[in-house]
N, C-alpha and C positions, 0 to 999 in steps of 0.2 A: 421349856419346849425342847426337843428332841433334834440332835444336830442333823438326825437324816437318816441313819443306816443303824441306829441304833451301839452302837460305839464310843460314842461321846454322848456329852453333853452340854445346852448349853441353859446360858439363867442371863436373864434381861435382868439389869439392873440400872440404877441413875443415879452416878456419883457425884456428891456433889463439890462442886466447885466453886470458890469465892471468887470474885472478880468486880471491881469499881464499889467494893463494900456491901454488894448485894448479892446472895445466896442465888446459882443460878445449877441448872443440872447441864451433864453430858450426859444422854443415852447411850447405853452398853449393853453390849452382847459380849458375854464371858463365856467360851468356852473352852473345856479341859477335861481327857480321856477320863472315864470312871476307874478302868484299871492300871492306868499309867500310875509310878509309883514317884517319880520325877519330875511330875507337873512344876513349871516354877511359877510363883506367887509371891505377896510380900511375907506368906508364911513358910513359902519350903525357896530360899533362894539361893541354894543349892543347883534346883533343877535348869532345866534349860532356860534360857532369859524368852522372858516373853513375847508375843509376836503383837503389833496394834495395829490394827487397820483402818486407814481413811482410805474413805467410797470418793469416787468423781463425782463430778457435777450432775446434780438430777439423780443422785440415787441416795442411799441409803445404809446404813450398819448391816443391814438382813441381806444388801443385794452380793454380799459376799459367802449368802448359804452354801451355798456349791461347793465349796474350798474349805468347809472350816473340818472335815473330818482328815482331808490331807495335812492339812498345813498343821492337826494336833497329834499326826501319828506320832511324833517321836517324844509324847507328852509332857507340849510345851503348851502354854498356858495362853490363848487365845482372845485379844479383846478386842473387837469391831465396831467404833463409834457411830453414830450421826455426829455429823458437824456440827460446833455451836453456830444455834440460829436455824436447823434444819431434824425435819423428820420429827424426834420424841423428843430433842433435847427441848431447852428454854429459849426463850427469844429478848436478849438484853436487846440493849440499844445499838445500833447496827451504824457506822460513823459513815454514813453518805456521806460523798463529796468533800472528806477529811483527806484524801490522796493516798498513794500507796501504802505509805509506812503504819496509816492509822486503820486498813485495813487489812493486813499483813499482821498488826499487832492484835487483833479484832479475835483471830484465830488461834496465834500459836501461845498468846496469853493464856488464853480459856483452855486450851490443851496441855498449856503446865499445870495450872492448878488442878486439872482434871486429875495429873499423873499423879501431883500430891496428896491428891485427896485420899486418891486407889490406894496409895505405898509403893510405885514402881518404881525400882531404882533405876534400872536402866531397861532398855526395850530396842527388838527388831521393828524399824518403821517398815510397813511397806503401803505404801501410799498409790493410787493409782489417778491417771488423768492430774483434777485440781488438787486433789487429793495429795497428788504425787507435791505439785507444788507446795500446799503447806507443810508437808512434812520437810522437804527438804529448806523452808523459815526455819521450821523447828531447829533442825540438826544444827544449821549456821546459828544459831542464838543459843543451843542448851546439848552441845556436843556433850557434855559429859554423861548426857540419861540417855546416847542414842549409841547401841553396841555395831548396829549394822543399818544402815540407808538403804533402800529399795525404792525404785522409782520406776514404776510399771504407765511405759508410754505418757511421761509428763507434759503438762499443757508447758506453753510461757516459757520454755528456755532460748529459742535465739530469737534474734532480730528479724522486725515484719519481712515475709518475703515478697521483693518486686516480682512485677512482671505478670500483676494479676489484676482484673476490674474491680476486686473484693479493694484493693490497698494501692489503686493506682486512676486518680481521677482521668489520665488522661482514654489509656484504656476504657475506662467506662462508659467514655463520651461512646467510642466507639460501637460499642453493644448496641443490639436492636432495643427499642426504647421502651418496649414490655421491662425485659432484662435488666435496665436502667430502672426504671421506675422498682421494681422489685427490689433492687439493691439499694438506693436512695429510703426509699420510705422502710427496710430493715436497719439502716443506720442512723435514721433517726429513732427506730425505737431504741436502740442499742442505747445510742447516747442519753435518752430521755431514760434511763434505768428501767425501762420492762424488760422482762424476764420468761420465757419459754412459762413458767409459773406460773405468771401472772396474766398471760393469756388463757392458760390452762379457766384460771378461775374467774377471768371475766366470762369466760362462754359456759359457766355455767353448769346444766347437766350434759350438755354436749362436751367439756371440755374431755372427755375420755379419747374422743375421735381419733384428735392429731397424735395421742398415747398410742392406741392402739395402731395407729400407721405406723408412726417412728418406728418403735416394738418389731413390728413385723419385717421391718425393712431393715431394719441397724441389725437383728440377727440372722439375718436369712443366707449369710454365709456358715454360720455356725450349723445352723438348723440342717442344711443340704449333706455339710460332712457328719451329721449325727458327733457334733462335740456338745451341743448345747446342753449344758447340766442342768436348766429350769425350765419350769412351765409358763407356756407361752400367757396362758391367762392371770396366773399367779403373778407374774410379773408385771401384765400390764393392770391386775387390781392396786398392786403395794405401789408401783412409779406415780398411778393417779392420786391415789389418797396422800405422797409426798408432797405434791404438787400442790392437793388443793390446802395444804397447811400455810395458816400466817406468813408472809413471807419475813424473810429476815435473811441468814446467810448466804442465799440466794443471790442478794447486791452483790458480792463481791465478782460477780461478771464481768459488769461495765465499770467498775473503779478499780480491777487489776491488768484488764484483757482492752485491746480499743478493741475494735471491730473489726471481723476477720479472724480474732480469736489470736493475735499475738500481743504480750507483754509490754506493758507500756514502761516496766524493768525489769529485761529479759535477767531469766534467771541464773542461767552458763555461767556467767560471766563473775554473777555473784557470789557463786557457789563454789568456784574454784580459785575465786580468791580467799573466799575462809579457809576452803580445806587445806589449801597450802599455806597457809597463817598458819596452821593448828601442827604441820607437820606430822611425827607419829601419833601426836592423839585424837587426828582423824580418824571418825566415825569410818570405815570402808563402804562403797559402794557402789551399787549393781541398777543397771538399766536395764529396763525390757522392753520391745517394739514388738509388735505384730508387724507379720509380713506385707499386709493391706493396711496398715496403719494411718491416720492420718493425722497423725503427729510427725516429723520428721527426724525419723534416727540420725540424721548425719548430724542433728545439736547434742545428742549422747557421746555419738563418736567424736567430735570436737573436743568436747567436755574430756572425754576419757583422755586425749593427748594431751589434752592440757595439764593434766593430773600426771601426764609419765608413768603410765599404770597401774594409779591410783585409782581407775577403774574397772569393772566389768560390764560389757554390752551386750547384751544378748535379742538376737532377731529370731522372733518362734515363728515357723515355717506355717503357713497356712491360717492365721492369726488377724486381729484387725478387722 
């Protein structure tokens, strides 16, 4: 399929990867300018080192269409996963209720042997959202195959924030008892492992509904400044048919995040204790927030002191 503007190109492929003895795939989206003469690959690695992309939570390798003809002008070599467990890939066994480490290793496993399988020696991560978090497992466990970390508004870096009825029983008491009730019976789905997904696919041929709400709401600040690079419909067909797929990497929601969506081992903290372990043969790396973000940049800016300008943060203006 055709990367958009006719300039590149790109080719679905599914490489495969070994993992607990049994042949499993990662879906890929490769793509790499037709007239660029310095595409890098495991064949010309020469060229520029290649860029890999993990999607956030609830989307997918394709939902990075938008971007793949920029991000290949200077003919670098382009791959955009689904996550093991999600979208096209395969669906191993998914270690519910095994704790952080066994599903932290669930991901950046299947993403080495993915990278083995390809031939990359080394790669641009740029990771977004959960996305952002696996990548930056990765970099702490396999710094030498990662040239440059990118972490575009990561979930899970600091510590739960007080002072909210979402992370503060007593607060909640306080809320009007609709409000309560809303937030109590969300936190038991939360804990009980349902998944935004797996509501999807109980309700059926209706599950499109709450798609196409979200959809419309989550970009209706993009859509007003005329940034939005996709179709509103195109969009909410590919997020449903994600959704109604077998669930599997999906868990790792409720067994990395409590409720409320902070880390139950905030990342910051982890992260800048490797990279200053590694000293110079730290990976470099770059933060991105949007200005309406709801992730919180002050755990990026943290992060980057703590680094002593071991990093870069960057807040894009009108963003989020």
């Amino acid at each position: 399929s055709g990367s958009g503007s006719g300039s590149g190109s790109a080719a679905a492929c599914s490489a495969q990867a070994t993992a607990e003895h049994t042949a499993h795939t990662v879906h890929t989206i490769r793509v790499r300018r037709r007239h660029a003469n310095s595409g890098a690959s495991s064949a010309h690695p020469e060229g520029p080192t290649p860029l890999v992309l993990i999607h956030g939570y609830g989307m997918g390798a394709a939902s990075w269409t938008g971007s793949f003809d920029a991000l290949a002008e200077d003919g670098r070599e382009i791959l955009s996963i689904d996550w093991p467990g999600v979208g096209l890939s395969s669906r191993p066994r998914f270690p519910r209720g095994e704790g952080v480490p066994s599903c932290e290793d669930f991901f950046v496993e299947r993403i080495e042997a993915w990278r083995q399988s390809i031939g990359i020696g080394r790669m641009v991560m740029l990771g977004h959202s959960f996305g952002g978090y696996f990548s930056a497992c990765y970099a702490m466990r396999y710094p030498q195959h990662v040239e440059k970390l990118i972490l575009a508004s990561p979930v899970g870096m600091g510590p739960k924030r007080t002072g909210s009825p979402i992370t503060d029983p007593e607060l909640r008491r306080q809320e009007p008892w609709q409000r309560r009730a809303m937030l109590s019976f969300g936190e038991l789905l939360w804990n009980s492992s349902w998944t935004p997904q797996a509501i999807v696919r109980v309700l059926g041929p209706l599950g499109h509904r709450p798609i196409d709400a979200y959809i419309s709401r989550r970009f209706a600040r993009s859509r007003e400044a005329g940034t939005k690079g996709c179709d509103d419909a195109a969009m909410k067909e590919y997020v449903h048919q994600l959704f109604a797929q077998p669930g599997c990497g999906e868990l790792c929601l409720g067994e990395l995040l409590n409720f409320g969506a902070w880390a139950k081992q905030p990342l910051a903290p982890r992260l800048a204790e490797r990279l200053q372990s590694l000293g110079t043969k730290a990976p470099p790396l770059v933060l991105f927030y949007g200005e309406h973000d709801w992730m919180d940049p002050n755990a990026g800016v943290k992060l980057a002191e703590q680094l002593h300008g071991g990093a870069d943060v960057f807040l894009v203006e009108g963003a989020g």
